[in-house]
N, C-alpha and C positions, 0 to 999 in steps of 0.2 A: 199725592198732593192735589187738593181740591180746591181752587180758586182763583184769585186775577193776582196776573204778575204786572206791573206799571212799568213799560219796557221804553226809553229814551230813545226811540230809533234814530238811528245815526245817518246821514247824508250815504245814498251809495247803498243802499237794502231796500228791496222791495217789501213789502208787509210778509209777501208770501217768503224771502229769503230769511226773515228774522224769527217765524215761524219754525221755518225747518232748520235754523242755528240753535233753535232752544232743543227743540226735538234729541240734537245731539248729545247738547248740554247735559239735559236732565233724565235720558234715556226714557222720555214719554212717546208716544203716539197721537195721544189724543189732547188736541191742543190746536187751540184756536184763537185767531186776533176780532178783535169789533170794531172796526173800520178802518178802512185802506188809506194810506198816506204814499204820496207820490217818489217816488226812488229819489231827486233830489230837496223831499222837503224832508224835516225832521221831526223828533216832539215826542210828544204822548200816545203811545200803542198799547191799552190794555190789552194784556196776552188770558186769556180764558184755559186752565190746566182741567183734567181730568172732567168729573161731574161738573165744574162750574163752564164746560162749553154750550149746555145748555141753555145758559145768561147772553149768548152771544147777540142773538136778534134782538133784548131787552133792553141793553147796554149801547148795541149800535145806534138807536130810538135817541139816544141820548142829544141834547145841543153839545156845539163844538166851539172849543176858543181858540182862535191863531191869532198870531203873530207875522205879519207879511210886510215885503218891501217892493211897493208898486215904481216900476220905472214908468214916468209919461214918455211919450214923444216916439213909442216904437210896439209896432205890432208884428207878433210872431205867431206859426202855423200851431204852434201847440199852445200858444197865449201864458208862454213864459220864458225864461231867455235861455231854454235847450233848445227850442226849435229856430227855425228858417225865419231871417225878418222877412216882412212881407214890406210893409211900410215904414218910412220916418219921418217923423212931422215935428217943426219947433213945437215947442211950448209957452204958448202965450199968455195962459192964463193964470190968474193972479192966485194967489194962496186963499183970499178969500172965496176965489170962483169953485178952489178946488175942494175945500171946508160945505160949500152950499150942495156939489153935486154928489158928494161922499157921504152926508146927512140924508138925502133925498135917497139912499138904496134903504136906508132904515122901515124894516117894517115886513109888510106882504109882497114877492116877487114874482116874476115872472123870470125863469132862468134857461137859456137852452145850452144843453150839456156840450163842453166840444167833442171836438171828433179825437183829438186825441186822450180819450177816456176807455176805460174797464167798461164802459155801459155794451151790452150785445142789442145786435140789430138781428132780427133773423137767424140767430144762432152764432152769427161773427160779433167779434169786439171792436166797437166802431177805432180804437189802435191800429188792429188790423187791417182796416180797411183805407184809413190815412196813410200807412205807409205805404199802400199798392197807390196810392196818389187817388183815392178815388172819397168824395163828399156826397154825405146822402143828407136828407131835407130828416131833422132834430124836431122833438117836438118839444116845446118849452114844459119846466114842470115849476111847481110852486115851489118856493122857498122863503128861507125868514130870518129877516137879518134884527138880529135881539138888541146890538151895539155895536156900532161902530166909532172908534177915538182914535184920533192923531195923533202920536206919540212925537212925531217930529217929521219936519217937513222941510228940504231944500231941494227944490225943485231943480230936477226936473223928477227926482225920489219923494216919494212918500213915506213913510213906515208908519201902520197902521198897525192894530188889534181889532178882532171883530168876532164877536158873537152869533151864533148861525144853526139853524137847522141840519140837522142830517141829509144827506146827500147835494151839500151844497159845494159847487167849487170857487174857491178862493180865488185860482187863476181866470175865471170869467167872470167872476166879479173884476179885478184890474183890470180885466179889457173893454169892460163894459163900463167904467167908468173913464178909461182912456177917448171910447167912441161918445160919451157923453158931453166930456169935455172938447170934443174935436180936433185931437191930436193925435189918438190911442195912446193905449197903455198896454203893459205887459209885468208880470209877477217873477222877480227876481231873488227872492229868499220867501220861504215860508216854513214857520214853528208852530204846530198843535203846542200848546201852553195848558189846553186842558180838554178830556172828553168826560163830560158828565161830570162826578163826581170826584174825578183823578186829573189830579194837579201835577206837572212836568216837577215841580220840588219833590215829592216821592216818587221822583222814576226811578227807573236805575238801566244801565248801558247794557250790550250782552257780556262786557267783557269782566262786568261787574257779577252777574250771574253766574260765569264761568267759575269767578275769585270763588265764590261761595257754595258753587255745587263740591269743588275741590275741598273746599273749609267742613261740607256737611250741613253748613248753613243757609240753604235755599228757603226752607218753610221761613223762617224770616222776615223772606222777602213778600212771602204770600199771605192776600186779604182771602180770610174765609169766606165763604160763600153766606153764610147768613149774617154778617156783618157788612157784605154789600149790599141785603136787603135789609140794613137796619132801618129803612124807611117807613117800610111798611110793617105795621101794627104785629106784634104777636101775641098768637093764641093758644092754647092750650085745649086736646080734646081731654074727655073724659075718660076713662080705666074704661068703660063699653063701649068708645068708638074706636078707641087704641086699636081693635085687629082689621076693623075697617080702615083705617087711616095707615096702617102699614101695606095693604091690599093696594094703595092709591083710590081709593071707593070715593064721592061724593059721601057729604056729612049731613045729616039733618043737623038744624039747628040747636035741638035738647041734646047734643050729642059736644058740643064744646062748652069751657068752663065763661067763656066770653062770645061776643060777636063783633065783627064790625061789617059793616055791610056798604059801607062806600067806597070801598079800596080793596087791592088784594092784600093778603093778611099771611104771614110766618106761621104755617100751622105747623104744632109743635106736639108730640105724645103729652099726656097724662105726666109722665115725667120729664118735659120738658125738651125732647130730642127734636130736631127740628125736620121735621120729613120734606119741604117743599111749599109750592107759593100756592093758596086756593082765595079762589074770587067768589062770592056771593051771589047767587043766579036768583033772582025777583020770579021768573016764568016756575023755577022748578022746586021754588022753595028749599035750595040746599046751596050748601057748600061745592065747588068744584074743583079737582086738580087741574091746576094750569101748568106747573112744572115741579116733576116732583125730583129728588136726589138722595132717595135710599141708597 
């Protein structure tokens, strides 16, 4: 099987544990997730099978949509409510105060990652290093918030949805709107609802996968690989580039049945088989493999 599985990750799985539960599953090896979601958040996990683990750094690129429930009035060491309060502060600001400073993340950010994250310092995982008790100086990175909408607000709880750039976290965002507010904040539930292209309504659980590796009926559940790139345009070489283009070779232009030259392109044999992604090079005048999946 070659493609993306839409895996519901459940509360209590690391990205890396829902990985090695399919591995059992479906008796693969090679098999890969496109972006990490926190042990107790839930949601949307594309699982990358076979040749489609290739798509994994294309796919991770992707914006993300959650679904989070910001508590005000309390700051935790991990800035959501597993870790250590640090502080508790009323809440005095009005629904409206909370509407204007929730708007105001919208757009281009400045974000610094916390300590209790996957990110490596030096070769340790800044995780690691918060639980030996010890904080190093973070360098802020850019990020970008596409939407943010209130779904419903009773303070001193928010529940939000929010649109967002790749490698953004959710739980500094609440806390950063907690310290903006001047009470803090901390992230008490969070749902991926969508990454990229895959919506939490076609996921499916592991124990759902289990049903259907037992049924025979796993491929099913699996998006092919060149219908995840149905995005991008396809091409067709010619019967004389066909042994180059099986080779993975660069294509001159006289050598496909079309062109597109502002994107990358499905290039596909003479007969139609789809060998892999190739981009248009302006310097070299050709076609180029970017990823191929013979």
């Amino acid at each position: 099987m070659d493609g993306i599985l839409i895996i519901r990750k459940e509360k209590g799985y690391t990205s890396h544990d829902v990985v090695a539960k399919l591995r059992g599953i479906l008796h693969m090896k090679k098999i890969g997730h496109t972006g990490t979601l926190d042990p107790d958040a839930e949601g949307v996990l594309p699982i990358a099978l076979g040749k489609a683990t290739r798509l994994c750094e294309m796919l991770t690129d992707k914006e993300k949509t959650y679904e989070a429930l910001l508590h005000l009035g309390i700051e935790t060491d991990t800035q959501d409510m597993t870790g250590k309060v640090l502080a508790e502060k009323e809440v005095t600001a009005t629904e409206k105060e909370v509407r204007s400073v929730m708007q105001s993340f919208l757009g281009d950010q400045m974000q610094v990652p916390p300590m209790y994250s996957a990110l490596k310092v030096n070769g340790r995982k800044l995780y690691e290093l918060a639980r030996e008790g010890k904080e190093i100086k973070r360098e802020a990175r850019p990020v970008h918030f596409f939407a943010i909408e209130i779904k419903e607000m009773q303070l001193p709880f928010v529940r939000f949805s929010v649109t967002c750039s790749k490698g953004t976290y959710i739980r500094t965002l609440c806390h950063d709107i907690g310290r903006a507010l001047g009470c803090g904040g901390c992230m008490q539930e969070l749902v991926r609802t969508a990454s990229g292209r895959f919506a939490i309504e076609e996921s499916v659980t592991l124990s759902q996968v289990q049903e259907a590796a037992e049924k025979g009926t796993v491929s099913e559940l699996v998006i092919g690989i060149e219908e995840i790139l149905s995005d991008f345009p396809r091409v067709l070489c010619t019967k004389e580039g066909d042994r180059l283009l099986l080779n993975g070779n660069p294509l001159h232009e006289e050598l496909l049945q079309s062109g597109y030259m502002d994107s990358p392109v499905r290039m596909c044999t003479s007969a139609g088989e789809f060998t892999g992604i190739y981009q248009w090079d302006s310097g070299r005048r050709k076609y180029l493999p970017v990823k191929m999946f013979l």
